[in-house]
C-alpha positions as CSV (number, residue, x, y, z in Angstrom):
1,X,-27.4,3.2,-15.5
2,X,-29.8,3.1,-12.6
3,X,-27.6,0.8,-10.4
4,X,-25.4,3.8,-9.8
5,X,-25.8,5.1,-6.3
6,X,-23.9,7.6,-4.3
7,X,-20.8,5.5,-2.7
8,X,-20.4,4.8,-6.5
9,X,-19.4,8.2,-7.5
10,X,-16.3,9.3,-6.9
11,X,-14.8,13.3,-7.0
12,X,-11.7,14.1,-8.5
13,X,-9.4,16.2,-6.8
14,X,-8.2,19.8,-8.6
15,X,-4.8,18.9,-8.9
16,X,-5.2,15.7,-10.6
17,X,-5.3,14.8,-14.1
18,X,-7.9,12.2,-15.9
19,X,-7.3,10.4,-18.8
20,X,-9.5,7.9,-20.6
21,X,-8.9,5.2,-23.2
22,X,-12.3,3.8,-24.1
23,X,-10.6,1.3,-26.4
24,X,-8.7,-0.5,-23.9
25,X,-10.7,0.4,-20.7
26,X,-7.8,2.0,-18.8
27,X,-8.1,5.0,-16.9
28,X,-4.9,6.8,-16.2
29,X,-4.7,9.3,-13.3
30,X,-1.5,12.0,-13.1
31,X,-0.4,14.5,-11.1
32,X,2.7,16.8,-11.3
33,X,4.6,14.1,-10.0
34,X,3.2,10.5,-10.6
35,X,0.9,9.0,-12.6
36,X,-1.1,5.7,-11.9
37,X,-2.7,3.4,-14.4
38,X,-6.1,1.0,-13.9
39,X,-7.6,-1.5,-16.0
40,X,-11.2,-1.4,-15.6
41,X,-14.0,-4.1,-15.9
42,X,-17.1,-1.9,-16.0
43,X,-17.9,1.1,-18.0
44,X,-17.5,4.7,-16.6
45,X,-19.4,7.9,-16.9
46,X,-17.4,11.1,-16.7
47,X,-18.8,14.6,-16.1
48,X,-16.1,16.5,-17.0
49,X,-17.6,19.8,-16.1
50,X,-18.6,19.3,-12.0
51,X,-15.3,16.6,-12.0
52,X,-17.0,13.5,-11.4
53,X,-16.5,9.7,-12.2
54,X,-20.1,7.1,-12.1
55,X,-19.2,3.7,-12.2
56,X,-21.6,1.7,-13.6
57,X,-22.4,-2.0,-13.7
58,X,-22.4,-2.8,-17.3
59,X,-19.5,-4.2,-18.2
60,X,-17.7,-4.5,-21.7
61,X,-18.0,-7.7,-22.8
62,X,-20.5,-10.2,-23.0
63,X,-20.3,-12.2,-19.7
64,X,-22.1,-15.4,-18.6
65,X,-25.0,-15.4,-16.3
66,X,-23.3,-17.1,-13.1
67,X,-20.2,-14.1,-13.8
68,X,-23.0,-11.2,-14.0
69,X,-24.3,-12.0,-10.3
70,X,-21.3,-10.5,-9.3
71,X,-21.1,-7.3,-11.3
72,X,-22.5,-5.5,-8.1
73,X,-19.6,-6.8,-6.2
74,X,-17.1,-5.9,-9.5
75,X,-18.8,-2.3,-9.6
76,X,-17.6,-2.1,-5.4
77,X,-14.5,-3.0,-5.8
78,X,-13.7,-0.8,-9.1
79,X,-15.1,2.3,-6.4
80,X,-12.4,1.2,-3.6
81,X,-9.5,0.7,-6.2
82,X,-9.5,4.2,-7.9
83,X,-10.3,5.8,-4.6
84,X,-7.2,4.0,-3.4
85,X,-5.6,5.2,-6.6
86,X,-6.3,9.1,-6.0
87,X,-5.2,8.8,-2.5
88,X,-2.0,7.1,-3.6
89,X,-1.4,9.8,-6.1
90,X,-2.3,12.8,-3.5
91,X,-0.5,11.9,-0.4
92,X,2.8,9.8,1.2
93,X,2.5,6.5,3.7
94,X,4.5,6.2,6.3
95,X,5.4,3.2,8.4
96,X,7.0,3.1,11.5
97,X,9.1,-0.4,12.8
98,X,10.5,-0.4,16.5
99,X,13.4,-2.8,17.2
100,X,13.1,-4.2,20.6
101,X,15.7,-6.4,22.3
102,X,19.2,-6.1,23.6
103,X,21.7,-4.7,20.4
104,X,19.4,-4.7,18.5
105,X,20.4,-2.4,15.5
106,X,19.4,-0.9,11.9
107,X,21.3,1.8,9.8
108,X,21.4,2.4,6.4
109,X,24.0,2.0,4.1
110,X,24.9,3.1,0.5
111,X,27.2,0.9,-1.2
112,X,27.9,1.4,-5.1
113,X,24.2,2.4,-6.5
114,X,22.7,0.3,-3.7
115,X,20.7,1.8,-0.9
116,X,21.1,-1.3,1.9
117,X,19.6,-1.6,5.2
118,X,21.7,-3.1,7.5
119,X,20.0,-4.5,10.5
120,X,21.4,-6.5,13.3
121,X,18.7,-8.5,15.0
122,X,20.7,-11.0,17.7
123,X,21.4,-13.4,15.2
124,X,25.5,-14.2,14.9
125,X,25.6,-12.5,11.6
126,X,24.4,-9.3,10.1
127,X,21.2,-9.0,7.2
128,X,21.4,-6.5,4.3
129,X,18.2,-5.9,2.9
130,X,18.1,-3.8,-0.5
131,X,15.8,-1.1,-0.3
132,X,13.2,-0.3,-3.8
133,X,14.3,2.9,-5.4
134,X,10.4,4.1,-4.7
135,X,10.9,3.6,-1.4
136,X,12.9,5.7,1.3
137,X,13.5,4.5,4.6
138,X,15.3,6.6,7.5
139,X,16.8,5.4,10.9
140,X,16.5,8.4,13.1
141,X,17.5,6.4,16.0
142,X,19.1,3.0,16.0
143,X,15.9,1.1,17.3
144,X,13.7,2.8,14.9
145,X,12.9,2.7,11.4
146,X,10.8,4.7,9.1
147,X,9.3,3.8,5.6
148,X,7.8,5.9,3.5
149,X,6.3,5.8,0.1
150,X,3.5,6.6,-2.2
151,X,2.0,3.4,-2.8
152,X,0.0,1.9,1.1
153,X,0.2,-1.5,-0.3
154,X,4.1,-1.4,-1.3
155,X,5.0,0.2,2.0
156,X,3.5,-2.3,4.1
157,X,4.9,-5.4,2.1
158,X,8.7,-3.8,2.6
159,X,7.6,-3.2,6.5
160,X,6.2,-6.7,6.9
161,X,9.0,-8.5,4.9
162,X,11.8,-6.3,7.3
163,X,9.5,-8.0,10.3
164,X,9.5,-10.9,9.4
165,X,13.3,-11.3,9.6
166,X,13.0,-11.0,13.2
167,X,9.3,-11.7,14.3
168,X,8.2,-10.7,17.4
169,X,8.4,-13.8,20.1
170,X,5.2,-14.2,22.9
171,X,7.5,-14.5,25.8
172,X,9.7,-11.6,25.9
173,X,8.8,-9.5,23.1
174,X,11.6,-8.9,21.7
175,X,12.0,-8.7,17.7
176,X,10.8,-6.1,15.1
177,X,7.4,-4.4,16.0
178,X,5.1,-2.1,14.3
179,X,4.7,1.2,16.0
180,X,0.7,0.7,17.0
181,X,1.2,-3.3,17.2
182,X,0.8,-4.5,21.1
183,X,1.9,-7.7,22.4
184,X,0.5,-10.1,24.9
185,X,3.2,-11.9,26.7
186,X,2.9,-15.3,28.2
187,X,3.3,-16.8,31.5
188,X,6.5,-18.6,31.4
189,X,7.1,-22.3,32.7
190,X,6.1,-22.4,36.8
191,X,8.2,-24.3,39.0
């Protein structure tokens, strides 16, 4: 218990919800809306009164010596994924896609019990891509697209998977940017 410093205890927010299972090591987190689920390596402390979680370093098994060197890392990384958690649970991610080139177009679509997105990216036919229920994305404007979501790491899979149909090119620039991504362009051929 005394490898437990202060960037290894974590708050827990008013609104939010903890539940424990000691007996298979999962700590679920829910609010009036969603609810996450971790499986843990290490052993927690909880003070329920001041609404505080210690991660420790001990874990709950018996582990070889060349796998405990890197319980300090383990205890680290369990920290950054239930942070991640609360802040998945408390808030929305937004990601924003720009479409840059000539008739270049996206709009949304709702076909049976389908939510497509129908982008049209120079090519000499059109691309449907089918949107996760979780997910909502919005085309305010033809060029740009919006996606938002509660889970950071799902929302920027969908964005980079939508770039990657038409990657940005060095020369002109045109394709499917993110809305903070810059591009260098290169010096053409000389004659």
């Amino acid at each position: 218990m005394n490898n437990i410093t202060k960037r290894h205890i974590i708050k827990i927010p008013k609104d939010i919800s903890l539940y424990y299972c000691t007996t298979n090591h999962i700590i679920i987190f829910t609010n009036s809306v969603t609810q996450k689920a971790l499986r843990l390596k290490t052993q927690l402390v909880i003070d329920k009164d001041k609404k505080l979680i210690k991660i420790t370093r001990e874990p709950f098994f018996n582990m070889s010596n060349n796998k405990k060197r890197n319980l300090k890392a383990l205890q680290t990384t369990q920290v950054v994924l239930i942070k991640q958690m609360l802040l998945e649970i408390s808030s929305f991610f937004c990601k924003k896609l720009n479409l840059i080139g000539v008739g270049f177009r996206a709009s949304t679509l709702k076909i049976l019990d389908f939510d497509l997105l129908h982008l049209k990216l120079g090519y000499s036919h059109s691309i449907y891509f089918k949107t996760p229920k979780n997910l909502k994305i919005f085309c305010l404007k033809a060029n740009k697209l919006f996606i938002i979501g509660n889970s950071y790491q799902f929302v920027t899979q969908i964005a980079s998977l939508i770039r990657s149909c038409k990657v940005p090119e060095p020369y002109k620039g045109k394709g499917i940017l993110y809305a903070t991504e810059k591009i260098t362009l290169k010096e053409g051929k000389k004659v």
